[in-house]
Residue, then its C-alpha position, 0 to 999 in steps of 0.5 A: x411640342x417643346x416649351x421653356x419656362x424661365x424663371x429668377x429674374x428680378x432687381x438686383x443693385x450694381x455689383x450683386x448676383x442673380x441666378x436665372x433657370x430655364x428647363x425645356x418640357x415636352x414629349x420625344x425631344x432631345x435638346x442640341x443646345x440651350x442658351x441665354x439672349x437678352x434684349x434691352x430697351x431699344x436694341x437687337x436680342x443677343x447672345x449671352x451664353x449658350x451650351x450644348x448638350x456635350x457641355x460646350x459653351x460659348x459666352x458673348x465678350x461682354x459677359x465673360x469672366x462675370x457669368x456662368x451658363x450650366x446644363x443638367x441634361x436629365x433635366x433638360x434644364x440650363x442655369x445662367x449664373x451672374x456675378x458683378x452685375x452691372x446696370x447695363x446687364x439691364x435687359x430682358x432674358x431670354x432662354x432659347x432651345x434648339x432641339x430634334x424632334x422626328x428628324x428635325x430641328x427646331x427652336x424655341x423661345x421662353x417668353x423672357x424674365x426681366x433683369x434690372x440692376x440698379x447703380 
């Protein structure tokens, strides 16, 4: 069984920077792909970032040009880099890896770190 752990959130002022983690343990995985979503207060989770194992990404509208989604594969870890922070970057994150396992996909969730960014 694969489990994620999160970690880096926090309180940041309008215009700061955070820098989230996440890595992915487990036994006889390999990961496909990992990415950030977030949920605010009242509204649908939904994409931040996400890359592949192969190092392609892709970023939600709303968040390109301020954050940075990195992977270190031997590691099975993924680091999410946010600059210019705003106040509705306010919201929980949440890391997701999508992996095989015996032939089969599967997905998993961390249980989320909050981020809230004063104005």
């Amino acid at each position: 069984q694969v489990q994620v752990v999160e970690s880096g959130g926090g309180l940041v002022q309008a215009g700061g920077s955070l820098s989230l983690s996440c890595a992915a343990s487990g036994s006889r995985f390999s990961i496909n792909a990992m990415g950030w979503y977030r949920q605010a207060p009242g509204k649908q989770r939904a994409l931040v970032a996400l890359i592949t194992s192969g190092g392609s990404t892709d970023y939600a509208v709303f968040v390109k040009g301020r954050f940075t989604i990195s992977g270190d594969n031997a590691k099975n870890t993924v680091y999410l880099q946010m600059n210019s922070l705003k106040p509705e970057d306010t919201a929980v994150y949440y890391c997701k890896a999508e992996y095989y396992s015996g032939g089969n996909s599967y997905y998993v969730w961390g249980q989320g770190t909050p981020v809230t960014v004063s104005s």
